[in-house]
N, CA, C and O of each residue as an XYZ file, in Angstrom:
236
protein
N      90.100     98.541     98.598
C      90.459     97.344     99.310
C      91.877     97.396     99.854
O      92.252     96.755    100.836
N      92.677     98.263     99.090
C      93.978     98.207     99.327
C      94.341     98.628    100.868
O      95.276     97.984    101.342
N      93.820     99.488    101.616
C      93.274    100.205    102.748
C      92.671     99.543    103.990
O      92.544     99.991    105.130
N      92.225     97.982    103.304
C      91.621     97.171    104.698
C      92.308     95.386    104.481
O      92.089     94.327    105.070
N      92.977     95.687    103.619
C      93.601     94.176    103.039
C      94.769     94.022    102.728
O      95.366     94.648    101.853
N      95.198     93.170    103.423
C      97.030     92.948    103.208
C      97.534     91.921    102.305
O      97.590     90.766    102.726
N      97.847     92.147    101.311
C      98.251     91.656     99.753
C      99.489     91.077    100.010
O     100.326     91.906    100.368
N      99.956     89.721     99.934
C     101.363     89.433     99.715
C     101.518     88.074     99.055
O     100.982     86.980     99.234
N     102.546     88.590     98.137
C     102.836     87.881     97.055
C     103.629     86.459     97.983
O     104.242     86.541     99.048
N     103.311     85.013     97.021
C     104.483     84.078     97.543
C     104.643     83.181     96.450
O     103.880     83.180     95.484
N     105.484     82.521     96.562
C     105.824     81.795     95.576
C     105.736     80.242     95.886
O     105.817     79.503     94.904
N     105.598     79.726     96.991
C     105.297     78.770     97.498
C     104.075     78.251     98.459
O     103.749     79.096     99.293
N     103.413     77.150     98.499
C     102.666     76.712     99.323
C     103.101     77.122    101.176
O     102.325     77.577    102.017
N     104.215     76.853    101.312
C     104.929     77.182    102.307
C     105.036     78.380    102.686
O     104.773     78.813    103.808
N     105.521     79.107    101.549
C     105.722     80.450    101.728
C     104.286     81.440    102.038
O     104.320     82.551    102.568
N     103.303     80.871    101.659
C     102.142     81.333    101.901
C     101.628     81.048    103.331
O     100.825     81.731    103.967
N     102.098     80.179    103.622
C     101.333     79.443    105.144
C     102.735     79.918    106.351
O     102.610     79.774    107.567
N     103.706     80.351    105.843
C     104.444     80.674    106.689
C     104.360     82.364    106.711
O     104.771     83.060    107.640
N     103.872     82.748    105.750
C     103.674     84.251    105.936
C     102.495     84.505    106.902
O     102.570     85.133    107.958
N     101.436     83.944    106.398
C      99.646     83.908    106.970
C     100.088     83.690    108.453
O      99.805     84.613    109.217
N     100.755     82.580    108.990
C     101.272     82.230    110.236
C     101.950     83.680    110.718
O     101.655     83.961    111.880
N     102.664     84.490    110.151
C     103.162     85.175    111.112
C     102.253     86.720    111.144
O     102.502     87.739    111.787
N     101.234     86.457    110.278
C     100.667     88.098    109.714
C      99.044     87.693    110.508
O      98.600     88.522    111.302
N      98.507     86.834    110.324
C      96.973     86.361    111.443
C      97.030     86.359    112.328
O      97.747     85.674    113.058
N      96.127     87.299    112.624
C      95.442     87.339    114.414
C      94.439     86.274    114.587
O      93.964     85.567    113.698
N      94.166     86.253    115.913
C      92.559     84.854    115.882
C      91.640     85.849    115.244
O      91.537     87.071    115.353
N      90.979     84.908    114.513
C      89.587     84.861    114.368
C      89.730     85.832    112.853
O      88.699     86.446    112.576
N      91.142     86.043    111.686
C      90.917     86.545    110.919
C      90.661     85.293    109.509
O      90.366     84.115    109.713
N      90.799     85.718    108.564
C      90.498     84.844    107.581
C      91.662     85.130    106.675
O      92.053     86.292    106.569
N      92.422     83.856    105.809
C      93.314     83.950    105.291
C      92.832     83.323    104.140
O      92.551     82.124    104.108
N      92.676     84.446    102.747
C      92.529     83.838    101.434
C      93.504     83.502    100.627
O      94.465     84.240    100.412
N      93.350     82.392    100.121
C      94.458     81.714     99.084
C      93.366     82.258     97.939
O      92.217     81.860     97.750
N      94.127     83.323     97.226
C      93.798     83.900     95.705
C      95.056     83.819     94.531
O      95.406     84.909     94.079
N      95.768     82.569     94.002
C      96.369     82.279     92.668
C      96.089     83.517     91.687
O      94.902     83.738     91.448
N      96.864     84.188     91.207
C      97.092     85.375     90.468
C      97.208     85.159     88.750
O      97.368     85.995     87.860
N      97.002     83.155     88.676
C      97.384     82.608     87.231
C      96.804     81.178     87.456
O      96.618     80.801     88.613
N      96.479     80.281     86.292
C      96.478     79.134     86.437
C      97.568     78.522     86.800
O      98.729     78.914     86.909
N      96.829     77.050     87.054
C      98.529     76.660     87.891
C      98.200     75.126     87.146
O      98.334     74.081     87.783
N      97.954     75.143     86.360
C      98.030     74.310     85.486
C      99.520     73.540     85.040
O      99.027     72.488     84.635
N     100.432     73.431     84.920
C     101.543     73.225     85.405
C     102.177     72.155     86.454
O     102.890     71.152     86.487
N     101.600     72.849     87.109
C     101.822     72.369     88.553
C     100.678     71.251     89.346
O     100.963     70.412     90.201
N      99.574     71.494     88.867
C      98.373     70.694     89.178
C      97.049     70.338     88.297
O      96.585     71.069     87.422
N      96.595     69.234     88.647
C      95.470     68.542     87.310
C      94.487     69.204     87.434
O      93.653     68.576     86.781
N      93.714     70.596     88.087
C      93.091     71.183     88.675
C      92.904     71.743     89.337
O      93.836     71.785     90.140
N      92.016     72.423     89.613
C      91.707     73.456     91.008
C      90.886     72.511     91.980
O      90.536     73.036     93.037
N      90.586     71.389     91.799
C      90.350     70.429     92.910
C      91.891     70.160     93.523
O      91.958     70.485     94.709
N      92.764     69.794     93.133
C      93.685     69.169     93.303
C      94.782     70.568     94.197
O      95.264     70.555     95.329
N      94.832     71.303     93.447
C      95.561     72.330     94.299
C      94.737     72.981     95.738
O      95.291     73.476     96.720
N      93.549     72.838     95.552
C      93.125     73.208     96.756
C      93.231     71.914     97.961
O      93.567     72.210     99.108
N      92.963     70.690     97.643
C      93.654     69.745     97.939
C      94.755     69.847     98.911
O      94.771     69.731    100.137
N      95.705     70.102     98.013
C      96.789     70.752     98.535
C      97.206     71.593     99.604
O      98.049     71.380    100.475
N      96.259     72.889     99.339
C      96.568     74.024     99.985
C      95.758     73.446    101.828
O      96.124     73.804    102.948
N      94.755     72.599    101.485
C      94.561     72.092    102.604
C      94.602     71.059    103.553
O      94.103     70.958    104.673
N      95.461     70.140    102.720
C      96.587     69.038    103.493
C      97.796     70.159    104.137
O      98.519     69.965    105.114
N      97.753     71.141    103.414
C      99.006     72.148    104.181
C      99.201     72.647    105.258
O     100.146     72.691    106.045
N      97.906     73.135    105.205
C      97.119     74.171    106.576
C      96.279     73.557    107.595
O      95.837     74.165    108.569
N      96.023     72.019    107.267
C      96.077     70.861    108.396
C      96.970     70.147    108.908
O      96.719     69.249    109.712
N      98.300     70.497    108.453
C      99.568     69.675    108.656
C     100.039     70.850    109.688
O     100.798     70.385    110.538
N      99.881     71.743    109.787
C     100.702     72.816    110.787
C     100.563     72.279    112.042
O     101.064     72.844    113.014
């Protein structure tokens, strides 16, 4: 996979949508894959995805 897939680490919601923004061509697909729970940070994986897509509708 390493060979057809571009891996990059972020540390932020932002930082993810500002990377994807400068690394996507049309018509590719940009996966949000969490490397840990984020439990912490959110009441769920409803809730962070939530998130991740109030984000990427706000652009």
């Amino acid at each position: 996979l390493s060979t057809s897939l571009k891996v990059v680490p972020a540390g932020t919601f932002g930082d993810v949508l500002t990377t994807a923004r400068e690394l996507a061509q049309p018509g590719d697909a940009v996966l949000l894959s969490p490397a840990c729970s984020s439990y912490d940070m959110f009441r769920n994986y409803e809730e962070r995805g939530d998130r991740f897509r109030a984000a990427v509708e706000a652009l």
